[in-house]
C-alpha positions as CSV (number, residue, x, y, z in Angstrom):
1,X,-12.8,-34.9,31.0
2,X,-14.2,-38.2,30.7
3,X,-17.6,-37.4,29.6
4,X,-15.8,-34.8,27.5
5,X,-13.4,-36.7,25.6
6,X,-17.0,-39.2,25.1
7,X,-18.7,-35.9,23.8
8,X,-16.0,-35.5,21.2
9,X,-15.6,-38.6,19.8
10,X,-19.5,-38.6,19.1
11,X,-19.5,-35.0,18.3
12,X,-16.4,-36.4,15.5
13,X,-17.8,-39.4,14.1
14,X,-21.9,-37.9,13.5
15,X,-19.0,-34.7,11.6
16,X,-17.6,-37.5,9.5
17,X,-21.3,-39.6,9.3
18,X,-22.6,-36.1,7.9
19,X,-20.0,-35.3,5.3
20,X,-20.1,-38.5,3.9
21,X,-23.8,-38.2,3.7
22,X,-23.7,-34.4,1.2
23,X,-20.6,-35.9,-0.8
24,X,-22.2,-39.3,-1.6
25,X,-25.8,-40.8,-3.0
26,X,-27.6,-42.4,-0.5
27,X,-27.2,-46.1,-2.8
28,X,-23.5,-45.5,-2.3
29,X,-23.5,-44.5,1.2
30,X,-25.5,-47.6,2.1
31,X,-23.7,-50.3,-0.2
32,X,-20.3,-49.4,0.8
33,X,-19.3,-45.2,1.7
34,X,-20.5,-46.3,5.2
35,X,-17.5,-48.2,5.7
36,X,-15.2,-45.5,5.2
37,X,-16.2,-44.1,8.4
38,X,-14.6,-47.2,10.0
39,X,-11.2,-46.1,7.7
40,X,-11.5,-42.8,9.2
41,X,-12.0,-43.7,12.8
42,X,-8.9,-46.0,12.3
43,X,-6.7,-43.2,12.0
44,X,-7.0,-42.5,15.9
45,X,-4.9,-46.0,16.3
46,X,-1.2,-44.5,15.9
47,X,-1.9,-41.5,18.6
48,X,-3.0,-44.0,20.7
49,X,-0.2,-45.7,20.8
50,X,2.3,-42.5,20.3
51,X,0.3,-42.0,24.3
52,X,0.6,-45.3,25.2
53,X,4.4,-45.1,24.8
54,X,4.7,-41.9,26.6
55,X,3.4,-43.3,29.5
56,X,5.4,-44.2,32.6
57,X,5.7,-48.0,33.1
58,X,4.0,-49.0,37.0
59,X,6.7,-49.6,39.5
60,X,6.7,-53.4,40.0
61,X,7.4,-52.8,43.7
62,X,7.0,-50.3,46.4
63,X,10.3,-48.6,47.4
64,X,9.4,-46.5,50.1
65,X,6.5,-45.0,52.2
66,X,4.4,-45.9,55.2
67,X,4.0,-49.8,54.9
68,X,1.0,-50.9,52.9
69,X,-1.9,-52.0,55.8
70,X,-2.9,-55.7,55.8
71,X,-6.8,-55.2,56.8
72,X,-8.8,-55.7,54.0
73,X,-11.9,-53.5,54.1
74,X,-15.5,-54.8,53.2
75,X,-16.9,-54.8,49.9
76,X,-19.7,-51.7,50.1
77,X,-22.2,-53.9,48.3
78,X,-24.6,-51.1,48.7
79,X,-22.9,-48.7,47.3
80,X,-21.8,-51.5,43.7
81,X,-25.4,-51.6,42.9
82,X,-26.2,-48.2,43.5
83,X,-22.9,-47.9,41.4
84,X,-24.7,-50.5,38.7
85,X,-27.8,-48.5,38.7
86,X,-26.7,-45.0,37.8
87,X,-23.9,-46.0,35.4
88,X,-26.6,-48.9,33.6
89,X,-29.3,-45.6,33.6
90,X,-26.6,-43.2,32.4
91,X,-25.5,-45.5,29.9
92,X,-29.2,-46.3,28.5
93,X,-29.6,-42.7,28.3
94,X,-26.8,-42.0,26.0
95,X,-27.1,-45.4,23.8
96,X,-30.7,-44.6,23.1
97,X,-30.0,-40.9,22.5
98,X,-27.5,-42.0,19.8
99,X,-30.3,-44.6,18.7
100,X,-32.3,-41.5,17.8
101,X,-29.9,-41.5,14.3
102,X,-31.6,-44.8,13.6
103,X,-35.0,-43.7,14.7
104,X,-34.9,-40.9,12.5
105,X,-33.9,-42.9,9.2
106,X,-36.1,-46.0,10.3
107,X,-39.3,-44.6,11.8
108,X,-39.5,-41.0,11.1
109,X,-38.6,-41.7,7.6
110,X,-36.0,-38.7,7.5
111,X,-32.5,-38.4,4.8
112,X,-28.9,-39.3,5.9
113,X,-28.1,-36.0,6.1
114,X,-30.7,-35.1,8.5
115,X,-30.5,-38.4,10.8
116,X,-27.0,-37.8,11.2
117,X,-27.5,-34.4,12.5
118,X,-28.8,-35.6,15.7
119,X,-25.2,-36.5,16.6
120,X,-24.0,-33.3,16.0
121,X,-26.4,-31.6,18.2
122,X,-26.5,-34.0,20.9
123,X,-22.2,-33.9,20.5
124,X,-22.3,-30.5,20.8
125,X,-24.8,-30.1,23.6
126,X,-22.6,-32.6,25.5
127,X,-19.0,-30.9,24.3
128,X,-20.6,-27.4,25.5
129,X,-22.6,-28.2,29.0
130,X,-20.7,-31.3,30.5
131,X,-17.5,-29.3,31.6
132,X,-20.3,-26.7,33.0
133,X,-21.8,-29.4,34.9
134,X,-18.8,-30.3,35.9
135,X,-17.5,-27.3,37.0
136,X,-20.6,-26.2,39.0
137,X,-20.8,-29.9,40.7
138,X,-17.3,-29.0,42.2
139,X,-18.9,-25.7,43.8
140,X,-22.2,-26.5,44.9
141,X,-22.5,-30.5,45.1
142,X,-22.7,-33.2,42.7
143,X,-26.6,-34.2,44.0
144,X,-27.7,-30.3,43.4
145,X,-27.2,-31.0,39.6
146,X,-27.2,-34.5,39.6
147,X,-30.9,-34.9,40.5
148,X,-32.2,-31.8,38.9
149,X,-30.6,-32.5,35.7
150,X,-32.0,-35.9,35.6
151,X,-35.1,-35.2,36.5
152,X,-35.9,-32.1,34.0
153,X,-34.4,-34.6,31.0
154,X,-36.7,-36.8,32.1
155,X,-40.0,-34.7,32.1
156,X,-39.1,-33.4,28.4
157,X,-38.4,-36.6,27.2
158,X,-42.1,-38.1,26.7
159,X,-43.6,-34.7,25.1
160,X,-40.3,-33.8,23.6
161,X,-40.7,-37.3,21.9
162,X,-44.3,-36.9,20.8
163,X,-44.2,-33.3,20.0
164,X,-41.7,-34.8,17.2
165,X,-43.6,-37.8,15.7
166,X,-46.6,-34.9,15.5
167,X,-44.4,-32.4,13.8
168,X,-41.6,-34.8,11.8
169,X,-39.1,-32.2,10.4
170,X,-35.1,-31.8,11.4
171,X,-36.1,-28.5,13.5
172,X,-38.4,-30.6,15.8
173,X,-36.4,-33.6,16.0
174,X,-32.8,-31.3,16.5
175,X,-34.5,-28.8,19.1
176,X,-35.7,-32.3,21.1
177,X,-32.6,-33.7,21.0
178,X,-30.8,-30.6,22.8
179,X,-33.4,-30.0,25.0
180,X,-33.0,-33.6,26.6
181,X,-28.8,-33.6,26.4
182,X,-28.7,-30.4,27.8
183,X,-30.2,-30.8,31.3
184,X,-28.2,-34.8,31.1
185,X,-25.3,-33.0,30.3
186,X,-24.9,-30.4,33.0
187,X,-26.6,-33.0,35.7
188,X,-24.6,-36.0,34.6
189,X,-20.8,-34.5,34.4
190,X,-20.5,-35.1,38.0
191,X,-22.1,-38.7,38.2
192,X,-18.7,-40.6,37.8
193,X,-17.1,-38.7,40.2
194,X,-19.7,-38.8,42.6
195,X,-19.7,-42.4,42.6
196,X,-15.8,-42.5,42.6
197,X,-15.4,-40.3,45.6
198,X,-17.8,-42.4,47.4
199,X,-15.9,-45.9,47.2
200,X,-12.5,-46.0,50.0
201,X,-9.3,-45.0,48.0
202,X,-8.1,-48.7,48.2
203,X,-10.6,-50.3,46.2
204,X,-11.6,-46.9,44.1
205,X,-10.0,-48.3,40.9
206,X,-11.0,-51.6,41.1
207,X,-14.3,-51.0,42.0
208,X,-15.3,-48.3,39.6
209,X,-13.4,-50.3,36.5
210,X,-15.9,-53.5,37.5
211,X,-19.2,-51.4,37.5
212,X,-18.3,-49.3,34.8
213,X,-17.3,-52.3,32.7
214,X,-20.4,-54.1,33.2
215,X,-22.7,-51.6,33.0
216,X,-21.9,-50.1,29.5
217,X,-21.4,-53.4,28.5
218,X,-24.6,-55.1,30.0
219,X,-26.9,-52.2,29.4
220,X,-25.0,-49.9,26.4
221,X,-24.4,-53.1,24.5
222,X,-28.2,-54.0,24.8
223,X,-29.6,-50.5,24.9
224,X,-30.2,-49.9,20.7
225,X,-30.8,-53.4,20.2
226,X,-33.7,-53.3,22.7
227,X,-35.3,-50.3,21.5
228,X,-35.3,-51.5,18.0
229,X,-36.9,-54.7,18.9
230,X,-39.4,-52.8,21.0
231,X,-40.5,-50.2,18.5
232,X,-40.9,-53.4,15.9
233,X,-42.7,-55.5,17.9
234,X,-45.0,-53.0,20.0
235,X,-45.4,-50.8,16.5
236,X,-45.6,-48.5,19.0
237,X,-43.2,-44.8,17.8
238,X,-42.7,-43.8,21.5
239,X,-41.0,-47.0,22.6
240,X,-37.5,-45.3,22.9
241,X,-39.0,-42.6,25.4
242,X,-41.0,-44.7,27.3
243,X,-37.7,-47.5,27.8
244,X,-35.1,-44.3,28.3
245,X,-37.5,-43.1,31.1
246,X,-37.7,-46.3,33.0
247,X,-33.9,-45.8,32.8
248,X,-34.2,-42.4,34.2
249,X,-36.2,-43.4,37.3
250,X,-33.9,-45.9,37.7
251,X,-31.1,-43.6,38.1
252,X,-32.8,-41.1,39.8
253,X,-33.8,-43.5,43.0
254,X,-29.9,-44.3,42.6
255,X,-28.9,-40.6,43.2
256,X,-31.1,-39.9,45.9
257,X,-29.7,-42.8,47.6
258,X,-25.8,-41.8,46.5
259,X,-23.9,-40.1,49.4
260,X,-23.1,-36.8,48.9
261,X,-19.5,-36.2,48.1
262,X,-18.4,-33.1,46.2
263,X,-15.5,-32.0,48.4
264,X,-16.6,-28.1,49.0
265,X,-20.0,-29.6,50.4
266,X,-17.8,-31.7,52.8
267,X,-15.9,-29.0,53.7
268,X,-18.9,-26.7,54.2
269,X,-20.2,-29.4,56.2
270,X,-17.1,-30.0,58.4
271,X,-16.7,-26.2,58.8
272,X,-20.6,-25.8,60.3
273,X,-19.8,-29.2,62.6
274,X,-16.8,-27.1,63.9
275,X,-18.7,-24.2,64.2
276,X,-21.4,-26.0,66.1
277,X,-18.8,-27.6,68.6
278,X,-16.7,-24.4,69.6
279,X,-20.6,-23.0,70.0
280,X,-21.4,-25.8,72.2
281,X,-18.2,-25.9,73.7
282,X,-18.7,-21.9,74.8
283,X,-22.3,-22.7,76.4
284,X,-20.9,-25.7,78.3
């Protein structure tokens, strides 16, 4: 739900990005009809806090239950830069995939109205196939689609890239852009979780607020920035592909290493460990 809610509000502001683009001239849209996007997305600030007041206020104290144990448990510094690594590769993926509005206008030379379609798609691609993913992840492992996903969005992404700056018109550049998401999308729902379920309950929140913080903060807040500076100053069209797939491997080394955690994959695996025992038991 995460992703999802992530998937909307992209799939909401490109909607918004779009209309303002048919309704206005491109002189106006640039000199000050962008701002009214920033109006519009202003309007979510009252529901938030309409939530905010709904919510139960944290007991300041513990009134009851077993008593709280003292022993602290070791930091799994393994498992924060694994942590580091799939969230900072997750994160480039999805800052230079909504870069691709700016590469479209900037490089590919393409109208507002057509740059601002590659939110919609990927938005849509990503509201569609990441509660899939998710769902699937829950049945049959978050590594089965984790890797797979990552590693098929990966493979399209260099040819995907080029088969656009060869053929520069909205159907190529929209078709790339959902046949990247689309494998992200259904391989990356269960990614957070994955790396959730793998930290001890007592630090989870903690520990999953840190890395999560200071990857999308670290790697998203650099990611467009980057790519802009290294399509300038390489001249060189394929820079966000070739800087996204670094990312990729990245993240892909990071999954392989991840523990797998999906809870009907533990329980499968408890259930053949039993299995195995009462066999071994017999024979003894």
């Amino acid at each position: 739900m995460q992703s999802e809610s992530q998937a909307f509000a992209n799939l909401s502001a490109s909607l918004v990005a779009v209309l303002l683009a048919f309704i206005m001239t491109t002189a106006a849209l640039q000199a000050w009809g962008w701002r009214i996007g920033f109006l519009v997305g202003l309007s979510i600030v009252p529901f938030g806090l309409l939530v905010r007041r709904g919510l139960p206020e944290t007991a300041p104290h513990r009134t009851g239950g077993p008593p709280r144990s003292t022993v602290r448990e070791p930091i799994p510094w393994g498992l924060v830069f694994l942590g580091v690594a799939l969230l900072g590769s997750g994160t480039i993926n999805t800052y230079v995939g909504q870069y691709m509005t700016t590469y479209a206008l900037d490089t590919l030379h393409m109208s507002a109205k057509v740059a601002f379609g590659v939110g919609v798609v990927n938005g849509v691609c990503n509201l569609v196939f990441v509660p899939i993913g998710g769902w699937a992840s829950d049945r049959i492992g978050r590594k089965t689609l984790m890797i797979p996903g990552a590693i098929l969005s990966a493979a399209v992404m260099l040819p995907g890239l080029a088969f656009v700056l060869s053929h520069p018109t909205p159907l190529a550049l929209y078709a790339m852009t959902a046949v990247v998401t689309i494998p992200s999308a259904v391989g990356g729902a269960g990614l957070l979780v994955a790396l959730t379920e793998s930290f001890p309950a007592s630090m989870r929140c903690l520990s999953v607020g840190l890395i999560y913080a200071v990857a999308i903060s670290i790697f998203g807040g650099t990611a467009q920035f980057v790519v802009a500076w290294l399509t300038h100053a390489t001249h060189q069209p394929m820079a966000p592909a070739y800087y996204r797939f670094v990312a990729s491997a990245i993240g892909i080394a990071a999954m392989f290493a991840l523990p797998e955690s999906a809870p009907a994959r533990l329980a499968a695996r408890a259930a053949k460990l039993e299995a195995l025992e009462a066999v071994t038991a017999a024979a003894l």
